[in-house]
RONU-304757 format. One record per residue (C-alpha): residue number from 0; residue in one letter; x, y, z. Coordinates in nm, 3 decimals, always signed. Example, Ala and Ser with C-alpha at 12.3 -4.5 7.8 and 13.67 -1.06 7.14 Angstrom:
BEGIN
+-----+----+---------+---------+---------+
|   i | aa |      c1 |      c2 |      c3 |
+-----+----+---------+---------+---------+
|   0 |  a |  +1.230 |  -0.450 |  +0.780 |
|   1 |  s |  +1.367 |  -0.106 |  +0.714 |
+-----+----+---------+---------+---------+
This chain:
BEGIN
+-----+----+---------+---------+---------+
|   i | aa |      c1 |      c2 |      c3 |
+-----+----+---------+---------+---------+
|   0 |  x |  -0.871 |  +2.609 |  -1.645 |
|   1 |  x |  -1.024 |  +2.563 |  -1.282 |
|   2 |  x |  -0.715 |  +2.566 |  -1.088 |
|   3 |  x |  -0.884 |  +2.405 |  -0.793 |
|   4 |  x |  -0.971 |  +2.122 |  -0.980 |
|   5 |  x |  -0.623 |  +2.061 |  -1.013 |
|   6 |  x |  -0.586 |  +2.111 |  -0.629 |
|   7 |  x |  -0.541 |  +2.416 |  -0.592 |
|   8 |  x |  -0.634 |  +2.543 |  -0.234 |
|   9 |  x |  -0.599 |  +2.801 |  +0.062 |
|  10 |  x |  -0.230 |  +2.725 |  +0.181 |
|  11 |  x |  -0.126 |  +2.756 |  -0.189 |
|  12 |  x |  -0.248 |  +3.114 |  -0.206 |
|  13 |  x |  -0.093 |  +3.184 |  +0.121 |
|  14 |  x |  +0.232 |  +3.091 |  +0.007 |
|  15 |  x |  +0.174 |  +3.200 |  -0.326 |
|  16 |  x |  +0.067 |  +3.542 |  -0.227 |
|  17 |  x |  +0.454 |  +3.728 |  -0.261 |
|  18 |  x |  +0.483 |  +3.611 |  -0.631 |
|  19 |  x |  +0.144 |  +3.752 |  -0.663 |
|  20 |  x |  +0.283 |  +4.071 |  -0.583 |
|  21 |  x |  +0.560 |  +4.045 |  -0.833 |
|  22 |  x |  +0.307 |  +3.990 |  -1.120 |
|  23 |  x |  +0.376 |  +3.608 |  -1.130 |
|  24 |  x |  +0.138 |  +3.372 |  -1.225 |
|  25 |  x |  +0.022 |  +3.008 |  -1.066 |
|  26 |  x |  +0.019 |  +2.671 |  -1.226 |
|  27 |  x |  +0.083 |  +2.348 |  -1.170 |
|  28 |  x |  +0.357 |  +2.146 |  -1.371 |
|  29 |  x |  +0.146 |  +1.874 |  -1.567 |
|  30 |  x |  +0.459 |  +1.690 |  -1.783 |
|  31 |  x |  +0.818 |  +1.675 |  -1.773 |
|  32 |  x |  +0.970 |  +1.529 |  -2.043 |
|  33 |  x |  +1.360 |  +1.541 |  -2.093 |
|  34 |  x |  +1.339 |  +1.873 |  -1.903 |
|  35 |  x |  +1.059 |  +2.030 |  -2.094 |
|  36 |  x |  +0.813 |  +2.152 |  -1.876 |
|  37 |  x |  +0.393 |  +2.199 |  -1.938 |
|  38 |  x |  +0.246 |  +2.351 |  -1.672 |
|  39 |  x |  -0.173 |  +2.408 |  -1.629 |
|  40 |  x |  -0.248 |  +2.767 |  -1.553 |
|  41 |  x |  -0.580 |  +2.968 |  -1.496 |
|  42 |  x |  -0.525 |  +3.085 |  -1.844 |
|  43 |  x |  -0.445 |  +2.745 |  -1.990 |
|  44 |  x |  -0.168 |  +2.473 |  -2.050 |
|  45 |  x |  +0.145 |  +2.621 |  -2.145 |
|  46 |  x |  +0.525 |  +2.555 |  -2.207 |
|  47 |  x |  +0.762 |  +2.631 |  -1.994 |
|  48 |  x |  +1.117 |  +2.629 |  -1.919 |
|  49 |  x |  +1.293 |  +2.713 |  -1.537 |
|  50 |  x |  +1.476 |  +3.113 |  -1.525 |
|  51 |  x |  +1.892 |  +3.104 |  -1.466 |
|  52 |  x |  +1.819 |  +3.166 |  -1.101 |
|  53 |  x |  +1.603 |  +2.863 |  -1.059 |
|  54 |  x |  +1.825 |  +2.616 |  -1.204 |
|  55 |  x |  +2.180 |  +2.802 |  -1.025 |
|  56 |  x |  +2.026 |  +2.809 |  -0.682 |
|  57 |  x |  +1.704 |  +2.562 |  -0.637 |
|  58 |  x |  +1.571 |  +2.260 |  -0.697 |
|  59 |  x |  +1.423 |  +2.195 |  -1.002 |
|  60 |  x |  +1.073 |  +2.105 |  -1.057 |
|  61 |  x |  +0.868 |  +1.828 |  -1.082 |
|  62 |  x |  +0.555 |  +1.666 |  -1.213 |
|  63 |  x |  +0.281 |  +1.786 |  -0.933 |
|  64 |  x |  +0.467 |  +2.107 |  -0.838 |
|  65 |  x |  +0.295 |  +2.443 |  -0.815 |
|  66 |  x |  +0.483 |  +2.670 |  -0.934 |
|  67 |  x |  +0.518 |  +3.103 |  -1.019 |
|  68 |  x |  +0.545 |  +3.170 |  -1.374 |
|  69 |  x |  +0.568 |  +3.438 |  -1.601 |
|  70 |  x |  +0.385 |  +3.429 |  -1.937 |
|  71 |  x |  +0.585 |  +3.541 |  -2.244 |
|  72 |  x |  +0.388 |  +3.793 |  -2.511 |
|  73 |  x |  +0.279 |  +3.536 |  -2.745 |
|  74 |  x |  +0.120 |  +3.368 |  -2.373 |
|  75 |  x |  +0.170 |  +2.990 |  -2.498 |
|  76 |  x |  +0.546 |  +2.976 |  -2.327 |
|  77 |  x |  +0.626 |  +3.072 |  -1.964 |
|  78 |  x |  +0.900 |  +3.069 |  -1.746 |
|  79 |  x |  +0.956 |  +2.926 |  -1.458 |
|  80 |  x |  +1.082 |  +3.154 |  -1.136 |
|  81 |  x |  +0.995 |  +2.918 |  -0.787 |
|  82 |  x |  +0.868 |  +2.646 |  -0.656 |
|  83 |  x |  +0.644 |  +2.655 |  -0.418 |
|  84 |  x |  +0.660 |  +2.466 |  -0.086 |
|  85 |  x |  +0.591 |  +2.077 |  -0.131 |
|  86 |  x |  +0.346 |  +1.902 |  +0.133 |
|  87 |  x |  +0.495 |  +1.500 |  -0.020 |
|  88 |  x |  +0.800 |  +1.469 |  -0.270 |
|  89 |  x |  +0.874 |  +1.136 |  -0.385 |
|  90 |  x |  +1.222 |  +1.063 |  -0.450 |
|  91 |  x |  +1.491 |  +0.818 |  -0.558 |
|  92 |  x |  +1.845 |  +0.790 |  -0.607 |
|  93 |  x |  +1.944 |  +0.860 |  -1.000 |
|  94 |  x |  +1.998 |  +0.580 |  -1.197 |
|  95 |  x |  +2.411 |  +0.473 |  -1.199 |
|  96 |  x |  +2.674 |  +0.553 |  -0.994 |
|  97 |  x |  +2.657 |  +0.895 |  -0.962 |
|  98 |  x |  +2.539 |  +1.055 |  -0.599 |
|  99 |  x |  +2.217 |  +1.281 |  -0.705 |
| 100 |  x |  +1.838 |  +1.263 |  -0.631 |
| 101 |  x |  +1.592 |  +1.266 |  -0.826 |
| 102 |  x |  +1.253 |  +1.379 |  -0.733 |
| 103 |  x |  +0.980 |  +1.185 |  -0.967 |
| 104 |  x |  +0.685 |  +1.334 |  -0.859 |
| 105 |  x |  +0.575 |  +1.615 |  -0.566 |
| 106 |  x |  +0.269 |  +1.731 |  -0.374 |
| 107 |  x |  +0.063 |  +1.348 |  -0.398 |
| 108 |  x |  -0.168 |  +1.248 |  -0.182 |
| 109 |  x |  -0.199 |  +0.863 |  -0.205 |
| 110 |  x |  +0.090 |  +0.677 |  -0.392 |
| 111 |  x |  -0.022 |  +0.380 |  -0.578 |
| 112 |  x |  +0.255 |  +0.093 |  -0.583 |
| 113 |  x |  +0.147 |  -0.098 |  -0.866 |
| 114 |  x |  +0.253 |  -0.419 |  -0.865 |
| 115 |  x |  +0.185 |  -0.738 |  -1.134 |
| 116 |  x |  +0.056 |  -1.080 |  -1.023 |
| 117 |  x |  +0.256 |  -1.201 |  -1.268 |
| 118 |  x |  +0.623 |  -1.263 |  -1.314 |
| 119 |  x |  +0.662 |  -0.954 |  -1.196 |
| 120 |  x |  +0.567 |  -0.989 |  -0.829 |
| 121 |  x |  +0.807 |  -0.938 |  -0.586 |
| 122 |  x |  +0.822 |  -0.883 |  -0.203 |
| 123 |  x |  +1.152 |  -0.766 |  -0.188 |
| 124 |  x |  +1.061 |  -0.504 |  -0.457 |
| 125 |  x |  +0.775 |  -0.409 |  -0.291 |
| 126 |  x |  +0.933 |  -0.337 |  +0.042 |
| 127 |  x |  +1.151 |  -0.094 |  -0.135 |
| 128 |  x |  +0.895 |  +0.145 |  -0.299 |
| 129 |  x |  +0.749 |  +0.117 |  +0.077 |
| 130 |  x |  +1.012 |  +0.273 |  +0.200 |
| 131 |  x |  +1.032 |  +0.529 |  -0.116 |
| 132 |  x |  +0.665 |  +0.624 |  -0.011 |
| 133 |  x |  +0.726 |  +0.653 |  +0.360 |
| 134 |  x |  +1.010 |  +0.869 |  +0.322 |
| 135 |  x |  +0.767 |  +1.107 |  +0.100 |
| 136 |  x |  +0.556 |  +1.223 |  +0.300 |
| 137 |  x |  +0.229 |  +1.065 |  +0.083 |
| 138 |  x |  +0.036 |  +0.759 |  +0.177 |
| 139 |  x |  +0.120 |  +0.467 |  +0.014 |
| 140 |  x |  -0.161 |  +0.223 |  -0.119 |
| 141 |  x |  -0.085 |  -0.132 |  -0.274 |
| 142 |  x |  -0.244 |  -0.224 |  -0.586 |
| 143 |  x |  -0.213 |  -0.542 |  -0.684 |
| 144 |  x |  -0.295 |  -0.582 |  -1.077 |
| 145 |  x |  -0.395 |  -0.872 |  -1.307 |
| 146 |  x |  -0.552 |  -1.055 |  -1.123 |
| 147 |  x |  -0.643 |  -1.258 |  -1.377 |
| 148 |  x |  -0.308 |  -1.406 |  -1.383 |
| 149 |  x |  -0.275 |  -1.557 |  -1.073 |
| 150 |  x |  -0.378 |  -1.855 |  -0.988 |
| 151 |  x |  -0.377 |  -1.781 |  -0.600 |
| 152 |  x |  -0.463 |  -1.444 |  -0.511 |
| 153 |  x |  -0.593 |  -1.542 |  -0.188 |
| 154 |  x |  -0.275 |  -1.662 |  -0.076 |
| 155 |  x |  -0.054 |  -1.335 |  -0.312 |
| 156 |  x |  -0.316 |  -1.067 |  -0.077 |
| 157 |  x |  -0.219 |  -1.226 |  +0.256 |
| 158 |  x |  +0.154 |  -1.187 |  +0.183 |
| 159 |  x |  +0.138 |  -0.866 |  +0.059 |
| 160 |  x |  -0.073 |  -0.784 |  +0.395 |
| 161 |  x |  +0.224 |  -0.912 |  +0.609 |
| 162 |  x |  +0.444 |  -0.669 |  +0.502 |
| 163 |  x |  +0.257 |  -0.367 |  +0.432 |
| 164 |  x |  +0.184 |  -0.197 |  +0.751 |
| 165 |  x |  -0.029 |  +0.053 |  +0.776 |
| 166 |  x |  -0.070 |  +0.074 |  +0.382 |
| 167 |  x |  -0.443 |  -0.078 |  +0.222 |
| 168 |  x |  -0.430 |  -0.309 |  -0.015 |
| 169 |  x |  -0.626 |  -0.397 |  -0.342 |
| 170 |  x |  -0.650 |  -0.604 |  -0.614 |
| 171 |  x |  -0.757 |  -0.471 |  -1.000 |
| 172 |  x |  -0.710 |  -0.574 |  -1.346 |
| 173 |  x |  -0.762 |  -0.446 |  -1.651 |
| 174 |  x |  -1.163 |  -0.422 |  -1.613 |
| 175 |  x |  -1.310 |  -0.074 |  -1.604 |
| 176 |  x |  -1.556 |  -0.227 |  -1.295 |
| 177 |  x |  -1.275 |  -0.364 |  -1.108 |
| 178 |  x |  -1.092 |  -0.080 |  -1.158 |
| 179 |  x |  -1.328 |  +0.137 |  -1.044 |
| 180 |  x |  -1.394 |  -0.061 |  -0.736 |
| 181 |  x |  -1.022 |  -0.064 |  -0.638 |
| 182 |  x |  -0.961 |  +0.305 |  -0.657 |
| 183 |  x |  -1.303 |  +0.459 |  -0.617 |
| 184 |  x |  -1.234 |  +0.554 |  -0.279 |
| 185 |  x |  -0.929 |  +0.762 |  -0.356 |
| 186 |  x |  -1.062 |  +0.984 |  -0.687 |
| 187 |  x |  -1.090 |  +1.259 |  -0.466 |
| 188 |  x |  -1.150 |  +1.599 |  -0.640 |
| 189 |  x |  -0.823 |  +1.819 |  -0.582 |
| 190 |  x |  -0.633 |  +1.481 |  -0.416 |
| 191 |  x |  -0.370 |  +1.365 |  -0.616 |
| 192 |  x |  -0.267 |  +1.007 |  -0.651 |
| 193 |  x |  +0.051 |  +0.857 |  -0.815 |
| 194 |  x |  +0.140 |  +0.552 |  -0.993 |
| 195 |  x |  +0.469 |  +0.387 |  -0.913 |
| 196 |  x |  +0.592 |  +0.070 |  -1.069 |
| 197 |  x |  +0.817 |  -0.140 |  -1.289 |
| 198 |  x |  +0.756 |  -0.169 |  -1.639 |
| 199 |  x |  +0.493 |  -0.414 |  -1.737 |
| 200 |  x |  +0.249 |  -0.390 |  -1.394 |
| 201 |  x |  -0.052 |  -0.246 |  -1.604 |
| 202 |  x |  +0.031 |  +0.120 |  -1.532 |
| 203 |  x |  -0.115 |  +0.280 |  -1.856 |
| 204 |  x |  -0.392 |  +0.027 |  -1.905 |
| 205 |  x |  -0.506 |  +0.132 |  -1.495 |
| 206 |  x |  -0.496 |  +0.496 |  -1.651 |
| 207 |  x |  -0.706 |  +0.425 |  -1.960 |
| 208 |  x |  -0.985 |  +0.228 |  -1.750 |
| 209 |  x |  -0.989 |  +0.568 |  -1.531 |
| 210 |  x |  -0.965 |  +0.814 |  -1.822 |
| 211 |  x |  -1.247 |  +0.623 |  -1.997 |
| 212 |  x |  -1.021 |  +0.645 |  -2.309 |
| 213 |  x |  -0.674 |  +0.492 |  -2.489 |
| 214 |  x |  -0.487 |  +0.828 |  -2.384 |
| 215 |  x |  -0.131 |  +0.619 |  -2.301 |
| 216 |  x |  +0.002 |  +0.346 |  -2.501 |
| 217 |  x |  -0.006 |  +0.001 |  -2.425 |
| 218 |  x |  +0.202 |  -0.312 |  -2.496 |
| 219 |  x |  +0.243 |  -0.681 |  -2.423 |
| 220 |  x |  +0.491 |  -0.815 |  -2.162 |
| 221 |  x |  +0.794 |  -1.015 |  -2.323 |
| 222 |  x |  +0.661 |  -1.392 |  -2.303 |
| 223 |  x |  +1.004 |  -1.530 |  -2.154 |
| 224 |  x |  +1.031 |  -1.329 |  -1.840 |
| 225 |  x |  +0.660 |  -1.095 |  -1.813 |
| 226 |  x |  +0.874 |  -0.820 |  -1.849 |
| 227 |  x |  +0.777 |  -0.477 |  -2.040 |
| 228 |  x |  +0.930 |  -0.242 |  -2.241 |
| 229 |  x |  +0.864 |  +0.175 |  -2.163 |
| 230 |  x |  +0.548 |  +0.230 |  -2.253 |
| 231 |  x |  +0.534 |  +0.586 |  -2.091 |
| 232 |  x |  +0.865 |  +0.766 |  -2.094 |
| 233 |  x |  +0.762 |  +1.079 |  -1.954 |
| 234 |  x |  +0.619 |  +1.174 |  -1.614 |
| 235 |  x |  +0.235 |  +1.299 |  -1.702 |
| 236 |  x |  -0.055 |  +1.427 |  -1.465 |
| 237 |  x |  -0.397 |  +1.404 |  -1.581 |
| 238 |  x |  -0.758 |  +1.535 |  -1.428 |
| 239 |  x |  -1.004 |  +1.246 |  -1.429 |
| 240 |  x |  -1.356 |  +1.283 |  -1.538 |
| 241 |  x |  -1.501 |  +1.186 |  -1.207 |
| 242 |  x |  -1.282 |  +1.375 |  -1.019 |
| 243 |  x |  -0.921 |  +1.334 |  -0.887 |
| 244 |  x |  -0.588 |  +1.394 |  -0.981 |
| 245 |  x |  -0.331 |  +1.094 |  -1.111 |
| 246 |  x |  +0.001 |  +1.124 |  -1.198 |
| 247 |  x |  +0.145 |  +0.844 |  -1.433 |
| 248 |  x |  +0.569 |  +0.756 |  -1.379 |
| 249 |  x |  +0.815 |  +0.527 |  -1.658 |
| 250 |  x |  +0.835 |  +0.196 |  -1.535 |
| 251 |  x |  +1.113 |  +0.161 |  -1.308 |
| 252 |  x |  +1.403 |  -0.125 |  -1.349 |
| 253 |  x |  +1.630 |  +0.048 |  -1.098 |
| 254 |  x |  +1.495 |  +0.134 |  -0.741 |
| 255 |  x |  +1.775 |  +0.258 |  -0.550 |
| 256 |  x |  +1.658 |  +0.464 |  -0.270 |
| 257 |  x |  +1.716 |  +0.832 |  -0.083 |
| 258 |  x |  +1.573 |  +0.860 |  +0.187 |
| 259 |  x |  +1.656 |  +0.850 |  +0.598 |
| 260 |  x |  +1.657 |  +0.526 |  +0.775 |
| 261 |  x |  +1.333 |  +0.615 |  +0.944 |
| 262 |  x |  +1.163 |  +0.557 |  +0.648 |
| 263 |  x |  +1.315 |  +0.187 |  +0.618 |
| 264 |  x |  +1.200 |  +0.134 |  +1.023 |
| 265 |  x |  +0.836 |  +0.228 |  +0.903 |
| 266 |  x |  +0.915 |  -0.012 |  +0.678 |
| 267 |  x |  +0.944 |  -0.297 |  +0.891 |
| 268 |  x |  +0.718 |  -0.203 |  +1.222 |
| 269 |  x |  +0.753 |  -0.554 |  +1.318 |
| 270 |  x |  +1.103 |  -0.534 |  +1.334 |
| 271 |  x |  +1.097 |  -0.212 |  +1.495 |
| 272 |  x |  +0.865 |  -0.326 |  +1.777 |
| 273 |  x |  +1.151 |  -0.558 |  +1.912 |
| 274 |  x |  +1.410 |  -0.319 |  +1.809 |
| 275 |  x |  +1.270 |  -0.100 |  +2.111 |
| 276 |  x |  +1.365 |  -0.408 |  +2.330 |
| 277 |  x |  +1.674 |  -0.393 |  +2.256 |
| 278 |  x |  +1.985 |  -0.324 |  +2.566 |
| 279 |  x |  +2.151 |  -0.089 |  +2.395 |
| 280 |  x |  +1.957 |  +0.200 |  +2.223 |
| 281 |  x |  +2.244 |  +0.240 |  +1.912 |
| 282 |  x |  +2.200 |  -0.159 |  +1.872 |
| 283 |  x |  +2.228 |  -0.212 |  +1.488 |
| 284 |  x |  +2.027 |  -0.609 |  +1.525 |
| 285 |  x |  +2.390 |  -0.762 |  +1.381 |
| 286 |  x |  +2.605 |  -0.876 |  +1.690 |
| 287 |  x |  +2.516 |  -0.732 |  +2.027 |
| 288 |  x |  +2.444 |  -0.896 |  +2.331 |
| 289 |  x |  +2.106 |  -0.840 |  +2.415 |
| 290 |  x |  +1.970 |  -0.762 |  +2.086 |
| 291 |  x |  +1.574 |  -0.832 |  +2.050 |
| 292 |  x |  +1.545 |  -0.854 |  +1.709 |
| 293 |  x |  +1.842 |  -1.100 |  +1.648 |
| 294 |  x |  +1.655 |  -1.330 |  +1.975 |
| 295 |  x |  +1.294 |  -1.300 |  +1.767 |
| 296 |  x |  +1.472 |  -1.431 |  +1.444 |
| 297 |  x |  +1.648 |  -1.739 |  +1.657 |
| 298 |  x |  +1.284 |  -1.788 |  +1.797 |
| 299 |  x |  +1.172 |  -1.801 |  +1.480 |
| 300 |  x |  +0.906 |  -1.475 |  +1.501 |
| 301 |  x |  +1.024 |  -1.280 |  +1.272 |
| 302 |  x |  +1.052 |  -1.386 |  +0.904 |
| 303 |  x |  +1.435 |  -1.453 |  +0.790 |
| 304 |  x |  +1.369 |  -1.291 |  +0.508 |
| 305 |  x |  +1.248 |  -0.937 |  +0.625 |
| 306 |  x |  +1.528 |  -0.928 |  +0.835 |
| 307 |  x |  +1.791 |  -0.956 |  +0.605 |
| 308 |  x |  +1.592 |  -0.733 |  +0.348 |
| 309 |  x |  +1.577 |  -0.497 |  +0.659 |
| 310 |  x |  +1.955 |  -0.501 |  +0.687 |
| 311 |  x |  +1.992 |  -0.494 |  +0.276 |
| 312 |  x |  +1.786 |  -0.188 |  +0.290 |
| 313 |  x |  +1.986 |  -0.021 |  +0.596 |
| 314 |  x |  +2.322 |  -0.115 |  +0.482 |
| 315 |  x |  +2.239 |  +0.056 |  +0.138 |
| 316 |  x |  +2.125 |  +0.406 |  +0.303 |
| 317 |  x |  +2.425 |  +0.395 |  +0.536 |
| 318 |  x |  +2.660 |  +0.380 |  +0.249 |
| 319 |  x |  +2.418 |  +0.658 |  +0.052 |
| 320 |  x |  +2.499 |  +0.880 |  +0.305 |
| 321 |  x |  +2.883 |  +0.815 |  +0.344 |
| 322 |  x |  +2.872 |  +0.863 |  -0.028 |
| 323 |  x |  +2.677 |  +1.247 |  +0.035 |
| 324 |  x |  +2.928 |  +1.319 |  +0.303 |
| 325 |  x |  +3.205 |  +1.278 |  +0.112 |
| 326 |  x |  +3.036 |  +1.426 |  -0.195 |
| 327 |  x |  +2.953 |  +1.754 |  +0.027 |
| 328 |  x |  +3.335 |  +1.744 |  +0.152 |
| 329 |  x |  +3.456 |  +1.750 |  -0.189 |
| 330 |  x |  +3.214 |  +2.045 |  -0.272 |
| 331 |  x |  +3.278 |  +2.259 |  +0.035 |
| 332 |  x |  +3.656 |  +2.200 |  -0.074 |
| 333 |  x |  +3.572 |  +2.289 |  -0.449 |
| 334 |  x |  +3.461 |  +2.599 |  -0.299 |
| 335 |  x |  +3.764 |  +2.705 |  -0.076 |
| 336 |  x |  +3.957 |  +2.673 |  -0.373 |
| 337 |  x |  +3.777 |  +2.902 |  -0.603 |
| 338 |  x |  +3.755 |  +3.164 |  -0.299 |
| 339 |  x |  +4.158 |  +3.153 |  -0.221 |
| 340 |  x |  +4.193 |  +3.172 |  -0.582 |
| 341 |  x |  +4.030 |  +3.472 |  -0.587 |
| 342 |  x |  +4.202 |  +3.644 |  -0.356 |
| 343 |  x |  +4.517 |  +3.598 |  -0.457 |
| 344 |  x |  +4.479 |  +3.770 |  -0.763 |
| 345 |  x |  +4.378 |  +4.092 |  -0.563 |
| 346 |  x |  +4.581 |  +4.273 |  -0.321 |
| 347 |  x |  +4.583 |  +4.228 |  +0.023 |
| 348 |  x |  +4.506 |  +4.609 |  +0.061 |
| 349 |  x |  +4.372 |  +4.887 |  -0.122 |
| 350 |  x |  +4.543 |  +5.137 |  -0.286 |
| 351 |  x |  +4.524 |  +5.475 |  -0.137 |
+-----+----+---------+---------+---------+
């Protein structure tokens, strides 16, 4: 397999270059199912599982990750030793009440929120995988799908535009010429793009129209509510025939984020434009004298309804990290514990 056509390039090798000395082995991790791992090497596409080491001390890897391997004698199973430094990660909080992240995909280029104009569409929703996006370090890119379905897509783009920022926007459905229209830009060979969106939004039938083939299964939204059921359960990345890299996510019903609050301020530059009006530099926009953004709402410039999804947003990663503070408290505590425990059961001094 050409690793370059998989992205493969010259800051790779240079960080690659110790395991190369150790007699490791490059690839890139192309599925992750339930933690089992393929990953695309020179030699070609393996499974793989992550050494003792790797899962004790680092971070485990993800769909889009490069990663140093060691092929076993039979050569169809590897293992899995490092990671290798990440230019974008794009990551959420897990699903539930724990406090852990989870990273869905790493090293994309453009990250396609795929949204349906359907049912499905939702500002609010949008403005979260935004912020996902902005905190990862790849370039976000709004793709508005079945277009078909809406009966004022005119009106559905212009919204969209207002709160996208700097991100494009396009429209698709499920035609193979729209498609390509929409995307052709992006198929990049070596760039890597990622689809992001709830169940339902046309992710898989996007990926057929690309692939030129039925690779990932498709299946009609639920007539009351436009909603879908998991048609890809598994994170996936596939080569395209005409070049470019796409990585396929599950549908997701629960967007909770992790991430700092600069990525919510990218968010919302028109917020953050008055914000640097403000008196007081710590101003949170909720009760302070002299607060631009709170005087542009009573004024009426600045929608009601991005503030308050601008606060929703904020107020959720403030509590995220009180939650990781006290998680890491807890830990470091854990720690102490074992350590004193320790050394109680050997004496204080050695015997001579």
């Amino acid at each position: 397999m050409n690793l370059e056509e998989l992205g493969w390039g010259a800051n790779h090798k240079q960080n690659f270059s110790e395991y190369a000395d150790a007699g490791y082995k490059p690839g890139r991790l192309v599925r992750e199912d339930m933690g089992a791992y393929a990953v695309a090497t020179a030699l070609g596409t393996v499974t793989a599982r992550p050494t003792g080491n790797l899962r004790h001390e680092g971070e485990l890897p993800a769909v889009g990750d490069w990663v140093a391997v060691s092929l076993t004698d039979s050569e169809s199973e590897a293992r899995v030793h490092a990671v290798l430094p990440r230019t974008s990660r794009l990551v959420r909080k897990k699903a539930g009440n724990t406090t852990e992240q989870q990273v869905v995909a790493a090293n994309v280029d453009w990250l396609f929120i795929v949204t349906g104009l359907d049912n499905n569409y939702n500002l609010r929703r949008i403005e979260r995988y935004l912020a996902m996006a902005w905190d990862s370090g790849a370039s976000p890119v709004l793709l508005l799908n079945k277009t078909d379905l809406c009966d004022d897509l005119p009106g559905r783009v212009e919204e969209v535009k207002a709160i996208a920022g700097a991100a494009p926007v396009h429209t698709s459905r499920a035609d193979q010429l729209e498609v390509d229209h929409a995307l052709r830009p992006y198929l990049q060979t070596g760039k890597t793009l990622a689809f992001v969106g709830s169940s339902g939004v046309g992710k898989s039938t996007l990926i057929n129209a690309l692939l030129g083939e039925s690779r990932q299964d498709t299946q009609h939204v639920r007539k009351g509510d436009q909603h879908g059921r998991h048609t890809t359960t598994w994170r996936e990345l596939f080569v395209l025939p005409d070049g470019g890299i796409l990585i396929d996510t599950p549908g997701m019903r629960e967007i909770q984020l992790w991430a700092d609050t600069d990525a919510v301020d990218a968010t919302f530059p028109e917020i953050e434009a008055y914000a640097e009006q403000c008196r007081f530099r710590d101003c949170t926009h909720n009760h302070e004298p002299g607060c631009a953004v709170i005087a542009a709402a009573e004024k009426g410039h600045l929608d009601p309804a991005r503030v308050e999804s601008y606060h929703k947003l904020r107020r959720e990663l403030h509590n995220l990290h009180l939650r990781q503070d006290h998680r890491a408290r807890q830990e470091e505590k854990a720690r102490w514990k074992v350590i004193h425990k320790s050394l109680r059961k050997h004496p204080k001094y050695p015997n001579w």
